[in-house]
C-alpha positions as CSV (number, residue, x, y, z in Angstrom):
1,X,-104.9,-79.5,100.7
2,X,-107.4,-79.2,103.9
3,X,-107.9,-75.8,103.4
4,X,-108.7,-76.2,99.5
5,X,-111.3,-78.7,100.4
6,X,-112.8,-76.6,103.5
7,X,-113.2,-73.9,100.6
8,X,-115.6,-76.3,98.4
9,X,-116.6,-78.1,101.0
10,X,-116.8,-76.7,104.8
11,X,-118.0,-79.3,106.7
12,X,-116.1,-82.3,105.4
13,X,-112.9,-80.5,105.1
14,X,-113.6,-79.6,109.4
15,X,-114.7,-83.4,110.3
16,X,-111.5,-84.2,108.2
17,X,-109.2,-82.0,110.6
18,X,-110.9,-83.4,113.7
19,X,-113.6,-80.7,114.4
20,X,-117.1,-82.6,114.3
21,X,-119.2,-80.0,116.3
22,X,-117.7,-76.7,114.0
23,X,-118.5,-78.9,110.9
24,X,-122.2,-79.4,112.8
25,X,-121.6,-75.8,113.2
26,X,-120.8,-75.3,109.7
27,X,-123.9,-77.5,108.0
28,X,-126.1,-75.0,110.3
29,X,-124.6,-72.0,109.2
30,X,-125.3,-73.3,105.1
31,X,-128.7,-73.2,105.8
32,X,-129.7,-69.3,106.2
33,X,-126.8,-68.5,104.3
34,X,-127.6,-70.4,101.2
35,X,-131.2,-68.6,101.1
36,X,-130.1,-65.1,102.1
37,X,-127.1,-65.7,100.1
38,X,-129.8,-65.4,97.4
39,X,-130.2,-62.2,97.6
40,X,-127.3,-60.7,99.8
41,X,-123.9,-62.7,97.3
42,X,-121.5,-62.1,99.5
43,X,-123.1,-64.5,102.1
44,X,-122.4,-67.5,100.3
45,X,-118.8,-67.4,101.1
46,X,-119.6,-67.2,104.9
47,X,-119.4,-71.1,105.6
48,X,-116.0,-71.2,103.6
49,X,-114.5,-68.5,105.7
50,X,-115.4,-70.2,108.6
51,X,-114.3,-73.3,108.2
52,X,-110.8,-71.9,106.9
53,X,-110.3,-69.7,110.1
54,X,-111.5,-72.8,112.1
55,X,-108.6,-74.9,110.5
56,X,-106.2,-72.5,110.8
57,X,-107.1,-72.0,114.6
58,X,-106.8,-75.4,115.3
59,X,-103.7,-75.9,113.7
60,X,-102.3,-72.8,115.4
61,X,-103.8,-75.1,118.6
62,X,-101.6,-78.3,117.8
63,X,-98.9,-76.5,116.9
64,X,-98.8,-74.3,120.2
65,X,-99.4,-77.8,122.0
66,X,-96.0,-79.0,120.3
67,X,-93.8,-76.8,121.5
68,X,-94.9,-76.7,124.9
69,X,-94.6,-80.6,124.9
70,X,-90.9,-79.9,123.4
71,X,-89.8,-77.4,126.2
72,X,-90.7,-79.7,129.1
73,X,-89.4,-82.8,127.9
74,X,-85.8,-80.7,126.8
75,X,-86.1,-77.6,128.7
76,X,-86.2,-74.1,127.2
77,X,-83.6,-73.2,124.8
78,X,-79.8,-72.1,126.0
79,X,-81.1,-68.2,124.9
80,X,-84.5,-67.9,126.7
81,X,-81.8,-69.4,130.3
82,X,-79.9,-66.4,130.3
């Protein structure tokens, strides 16, 4: 669903995910690509793109974060021991 509304709508779909300055970022970025996007299509989609990669970084982030967290509070698993 995040990534759905960072499609249609970059910078509320980042603030929503808990990344104000790449959804500052991202309202910057709509500017110059709005107007060249004008004349140049494909630049229109640049603010989307962003803001998807940025979620799924940032996810990729938490979940890294997770794991880590798991392993020291229950130690590595019996295969990574031997």
């Amino acid at each position: 669903m995040i990534y759905l509304l960072a499609i249609f709508l970059p910078p509320l779909g980042l603030l929503l995910n808990g990344q104000p300055f790449n959804a500052i970022l991202n309202l910057i970025l709509i500017v110059p690509c709005f107007f060249l996007g004008l004349i140049f299509h494909p630049l229109l989609l640049v603010p989307s793109i962003h803001a998807v990669i940025a979620i799924y970084m940032e996810r990729e982030k938490r979940r890294h974060r997770e794991i880590v967290e798991a392993i020291r509070q229950h130690g590595a698993p019996r295969e990574w021991r031997e």
